[in-house]
C-alpha positions as CSV (number, residue, x, y, z in Angstrom):
1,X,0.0,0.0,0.0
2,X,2.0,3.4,-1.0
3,X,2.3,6.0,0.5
4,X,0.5,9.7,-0.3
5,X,2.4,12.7,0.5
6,X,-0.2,16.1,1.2
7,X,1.8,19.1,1.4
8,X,-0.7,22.3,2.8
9,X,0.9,25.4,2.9
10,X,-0.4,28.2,5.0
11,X,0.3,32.1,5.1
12,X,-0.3,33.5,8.5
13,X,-0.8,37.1,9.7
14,X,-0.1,38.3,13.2
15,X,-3.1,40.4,14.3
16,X,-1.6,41.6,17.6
17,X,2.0,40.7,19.1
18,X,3.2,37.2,18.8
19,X,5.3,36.7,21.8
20,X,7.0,32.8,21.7
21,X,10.4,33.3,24.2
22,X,12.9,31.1,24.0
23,X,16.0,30.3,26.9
24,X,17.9,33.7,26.4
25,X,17.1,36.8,28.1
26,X,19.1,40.2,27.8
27,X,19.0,42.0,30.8
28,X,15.2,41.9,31.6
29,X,14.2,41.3,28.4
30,X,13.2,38.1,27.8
31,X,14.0,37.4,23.4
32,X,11.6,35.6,20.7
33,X,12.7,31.5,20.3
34,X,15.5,31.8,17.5
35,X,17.3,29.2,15.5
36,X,20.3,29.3,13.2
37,X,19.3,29.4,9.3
38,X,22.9,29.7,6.9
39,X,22.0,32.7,5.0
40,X,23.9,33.8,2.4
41,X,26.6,31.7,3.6
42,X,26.8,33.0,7.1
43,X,25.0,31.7,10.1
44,X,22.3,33.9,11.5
45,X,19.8,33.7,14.3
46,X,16.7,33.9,13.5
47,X,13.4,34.2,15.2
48,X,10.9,31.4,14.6
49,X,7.3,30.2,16.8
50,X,8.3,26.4,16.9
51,X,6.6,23.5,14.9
52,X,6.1,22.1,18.4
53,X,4.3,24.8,19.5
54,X,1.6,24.7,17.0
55,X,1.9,20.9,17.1
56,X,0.4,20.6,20.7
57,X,-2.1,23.5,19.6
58,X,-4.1,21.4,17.1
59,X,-3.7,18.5,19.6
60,X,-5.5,19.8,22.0
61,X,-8.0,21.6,19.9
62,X,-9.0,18.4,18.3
63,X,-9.2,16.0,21.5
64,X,-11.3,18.6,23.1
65,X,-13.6,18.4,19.9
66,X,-13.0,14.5,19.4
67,X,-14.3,13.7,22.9
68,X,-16.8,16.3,22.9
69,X,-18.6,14.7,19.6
70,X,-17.6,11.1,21.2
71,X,-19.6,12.0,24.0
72,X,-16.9,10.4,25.6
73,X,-16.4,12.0,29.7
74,X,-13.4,10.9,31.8
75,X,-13.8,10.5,35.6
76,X,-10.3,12.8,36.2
77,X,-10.7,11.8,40.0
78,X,-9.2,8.0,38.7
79,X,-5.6,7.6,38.0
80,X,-6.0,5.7,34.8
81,X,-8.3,8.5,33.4
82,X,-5.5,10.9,34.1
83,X,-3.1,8.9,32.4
84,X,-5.4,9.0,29.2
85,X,-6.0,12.5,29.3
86,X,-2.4,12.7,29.9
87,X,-1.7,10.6,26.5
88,X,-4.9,12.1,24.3
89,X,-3.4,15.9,24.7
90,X,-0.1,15.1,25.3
91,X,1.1,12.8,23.8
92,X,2.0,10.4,26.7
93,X,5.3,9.1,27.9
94,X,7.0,5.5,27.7
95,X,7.2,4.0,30.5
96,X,8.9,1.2,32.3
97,X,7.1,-2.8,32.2
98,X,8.9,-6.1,33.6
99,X,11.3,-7.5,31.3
100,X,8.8,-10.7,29.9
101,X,6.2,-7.7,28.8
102,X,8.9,-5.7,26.9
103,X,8.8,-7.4,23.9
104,X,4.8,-7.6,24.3
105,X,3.2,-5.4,21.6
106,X,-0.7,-5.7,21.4
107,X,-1.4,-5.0,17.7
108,X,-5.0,-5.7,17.8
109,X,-5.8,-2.7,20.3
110,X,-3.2,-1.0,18.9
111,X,-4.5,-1.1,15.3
112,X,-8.2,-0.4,16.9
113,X,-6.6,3.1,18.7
114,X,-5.4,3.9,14.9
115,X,-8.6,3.4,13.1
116,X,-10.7,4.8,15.5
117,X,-9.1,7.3,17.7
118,X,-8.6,10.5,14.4
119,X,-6.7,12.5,16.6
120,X,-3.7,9.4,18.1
121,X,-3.7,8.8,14.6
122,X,-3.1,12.6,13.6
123,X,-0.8,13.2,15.8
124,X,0.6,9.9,17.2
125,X,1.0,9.3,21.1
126,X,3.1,7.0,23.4
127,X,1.4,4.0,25.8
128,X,2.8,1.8,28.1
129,X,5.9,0.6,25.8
130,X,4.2,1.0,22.8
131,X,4.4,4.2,20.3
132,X,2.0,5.4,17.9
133,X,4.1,7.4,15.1
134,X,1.5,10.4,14.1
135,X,0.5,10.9,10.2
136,X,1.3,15.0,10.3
137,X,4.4,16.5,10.3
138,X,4.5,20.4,11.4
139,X,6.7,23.2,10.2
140,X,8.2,25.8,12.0
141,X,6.3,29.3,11.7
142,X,9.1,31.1,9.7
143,X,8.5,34.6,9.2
144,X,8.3,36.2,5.6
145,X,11.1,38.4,5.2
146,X,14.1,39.1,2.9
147,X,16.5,36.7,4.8
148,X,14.2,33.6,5.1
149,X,13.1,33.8,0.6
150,X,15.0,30.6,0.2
151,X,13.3,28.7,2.8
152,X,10.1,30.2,2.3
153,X,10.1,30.6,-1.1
154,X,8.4,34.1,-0.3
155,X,9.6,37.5,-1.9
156,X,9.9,40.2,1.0
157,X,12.3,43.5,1.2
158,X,11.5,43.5,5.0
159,X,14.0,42.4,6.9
160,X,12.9,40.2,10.0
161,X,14.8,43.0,12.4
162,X,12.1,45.5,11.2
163,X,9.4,42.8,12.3
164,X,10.3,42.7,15.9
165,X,9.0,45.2,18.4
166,X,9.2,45.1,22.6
167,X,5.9,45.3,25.0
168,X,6.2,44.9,28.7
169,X,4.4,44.1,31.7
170,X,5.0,45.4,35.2
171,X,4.9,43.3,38.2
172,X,3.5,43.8,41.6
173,X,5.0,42.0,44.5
174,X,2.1,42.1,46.8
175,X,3.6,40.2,49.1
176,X,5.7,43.0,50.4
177,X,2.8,45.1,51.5
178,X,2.8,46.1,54.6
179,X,2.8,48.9,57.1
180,X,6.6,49.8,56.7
181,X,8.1,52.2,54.3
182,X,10.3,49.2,53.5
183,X,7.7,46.7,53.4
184,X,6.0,48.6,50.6
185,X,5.2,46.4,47.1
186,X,7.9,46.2,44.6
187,X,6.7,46.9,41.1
188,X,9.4,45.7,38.5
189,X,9.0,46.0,34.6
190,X,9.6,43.1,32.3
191,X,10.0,43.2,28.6
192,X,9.3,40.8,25.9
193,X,10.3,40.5,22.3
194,X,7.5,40.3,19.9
195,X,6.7,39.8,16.0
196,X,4.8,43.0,15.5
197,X,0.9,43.1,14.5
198,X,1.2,42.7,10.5
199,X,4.3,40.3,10.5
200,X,3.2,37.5,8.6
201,X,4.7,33.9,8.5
202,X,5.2,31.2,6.0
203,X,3.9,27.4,7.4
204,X,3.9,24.0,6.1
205,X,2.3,20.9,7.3
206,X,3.2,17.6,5.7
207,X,0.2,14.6,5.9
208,X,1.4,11.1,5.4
209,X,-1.3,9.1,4.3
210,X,-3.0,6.2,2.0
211,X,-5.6,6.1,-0.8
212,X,-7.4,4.2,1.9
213,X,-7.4,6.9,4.7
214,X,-6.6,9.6,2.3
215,X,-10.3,11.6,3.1
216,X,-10.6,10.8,6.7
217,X,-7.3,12.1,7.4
218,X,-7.4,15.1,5.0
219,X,-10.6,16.0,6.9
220,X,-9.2,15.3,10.4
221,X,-6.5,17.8,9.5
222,X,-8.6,20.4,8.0
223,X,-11.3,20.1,11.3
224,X,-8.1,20.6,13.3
225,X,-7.1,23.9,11.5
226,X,-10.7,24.5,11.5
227,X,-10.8,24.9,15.1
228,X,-7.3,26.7,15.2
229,X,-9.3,29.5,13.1
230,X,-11.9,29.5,15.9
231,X,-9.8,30.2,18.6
232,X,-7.1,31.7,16.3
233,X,-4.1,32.4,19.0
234,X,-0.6,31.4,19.1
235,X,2.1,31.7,21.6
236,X,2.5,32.8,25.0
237,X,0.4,35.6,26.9
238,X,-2.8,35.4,24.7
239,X,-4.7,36.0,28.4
240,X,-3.3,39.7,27.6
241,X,-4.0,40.5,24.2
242,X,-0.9,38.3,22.3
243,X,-1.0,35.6,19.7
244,X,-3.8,36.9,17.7
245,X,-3.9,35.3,14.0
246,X,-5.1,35.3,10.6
247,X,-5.2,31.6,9.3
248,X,-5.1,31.0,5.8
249,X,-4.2,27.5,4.1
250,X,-4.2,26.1,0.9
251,X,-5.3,22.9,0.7
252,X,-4.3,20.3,-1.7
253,X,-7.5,18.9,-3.1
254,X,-11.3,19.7,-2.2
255,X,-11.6,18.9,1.6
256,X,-14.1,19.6,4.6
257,X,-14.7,18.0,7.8
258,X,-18.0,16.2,7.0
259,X,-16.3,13.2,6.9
260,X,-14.5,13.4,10.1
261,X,-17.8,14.3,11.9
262,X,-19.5,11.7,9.9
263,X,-17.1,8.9,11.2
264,X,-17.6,10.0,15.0
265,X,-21.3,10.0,14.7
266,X,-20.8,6.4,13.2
267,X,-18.6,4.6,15.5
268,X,-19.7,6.9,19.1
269,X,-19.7,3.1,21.0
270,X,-16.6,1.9,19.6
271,X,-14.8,4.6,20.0
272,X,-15.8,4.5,23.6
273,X,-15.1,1.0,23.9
274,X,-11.6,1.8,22.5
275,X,-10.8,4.8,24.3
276,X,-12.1,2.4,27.4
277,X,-9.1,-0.2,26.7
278,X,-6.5,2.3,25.8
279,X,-7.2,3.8,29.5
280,X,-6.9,0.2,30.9
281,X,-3.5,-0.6,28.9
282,X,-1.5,2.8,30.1
């Protein structure tokens, strides 16, 4: 059975600051996530929201919706519903079984999480000692500027230095309050690089798929970008006014996600039933 390569590319626009830090801070200013491109022969930093980042965005979006249409509700109070919430949004963690299980793999509930379960199958997850390699992979969010055209394949005569702009925040230490001139709250100031309102940025998500599965997973993936333009926000901070997006794909073929909604409404006991075994397993 071949495989089908999808490639949708997507052109996004920042509607208010994008703020995605990364480990380096400059005084109190905490920088934008950057990696090293080799532009024009030389290495530069550049900043970049993370493939990762957007990954566990469209996870989460989708479980939420997967479970919801399921009509599927996990008791959070039991520890083997936490672990399945824990591997639905995720992605789950191996973990340790006795030596005689570690070469135990249990294809038949394994092949039933992959048919049934759109989102494992999407994105993949990890059970017990067992892994679940994901159909999508995700692209960095690379912004459209002059230094990025060969990557992007985007013409721009911005550079990515004209994109980026500072916001801050101030800080209250309440717990310093009290009836002492010395006890009185600190209030510090803390910056943050941003991509400025306007920036846009190039994105490409790769689907893996067959002829078989090619229109349930094509519609899995649009529902979860579907849901993205919903609730359009990328990023850190978006409780303040960050992350704010414009969404725009081109897709590959014809595609909505009828048959997505179609399948849940189809198999609502099975997937239960499923989703029931998977929670035992973890």
């Amino acid at each position: 059975m071949g495989v089908i390569v999808h490639r949708i590319y997507g052109i996004l626009t920042a509607l208010s600051p994008v703020f995605h830090g990364g480990s380096e801070k400059t005084g109190s200013v905490v920088l934008l996530n950057r990696i090293k491109f080799i532009v024009d022969g030389k290495p530069m930093d550049v900043p970049i929201v993370s493939g990762n980042q957007i990954r566990g965005r469209l996870r989460r979006l989708l479980v939420e919706d997967f479970l919801e249409l399921a009509g599927f509700k996990m008791d959070l109070s039991q520890k083997k519903y936490q672990k399945l919430y824990h591997t639905l949004f995720a992605g789950g963690v191996l973990t340790a079984v006795e030596e005689e299980e570690s070469g135990v793999v249990d294809l038949n509930l394994k092949f039933k999480i992959v048919k049934h379960i759109l989102p494992v199958r999407l994105f993949g997850c990890s059970y017990a000692n067992q892994m679940i390699e994901g159909r999508v992979l995700i692209g960095h969010l690379l912004p459209v500027c002059k230094e990025l055209k060969e990557f992007t394949g985007v013409d721009s005569d911005v550079s990515f230095y004209q994109l980026i702009t500072r916001a801050f925040q101030t800080r209250r230490d309440e717990l310093r309050v009290g009836g002492g001139e010395e006890d009185q709250a600190v209030q510090a100031m803390v910056e943050y690089e941003c991509f400025a309102p306007g920036s846009r940025f190039y994105h490409e998500i790769v689907l893996e798929t067959t002829a078989e599965s090619e229109e349930l997973d094509l519609s899995t993936l649009y529902r979860a970008i579907e849901l993205w333009r919903e609730n359009p926000y990328i990023g850190g901070k978006s409780s303040i006014g960050f992350g704010k997006l414009k969404i725009e794909y081109r897709w590959p073929k014809q595609v909505s996600s009828k048959p997505y909604m179609d399948f849940i409404d189809k198999n609502r006991d099975t997937i239960a039933q499923v989703l029931g075994e998977l929670a035992e397993a973890i």
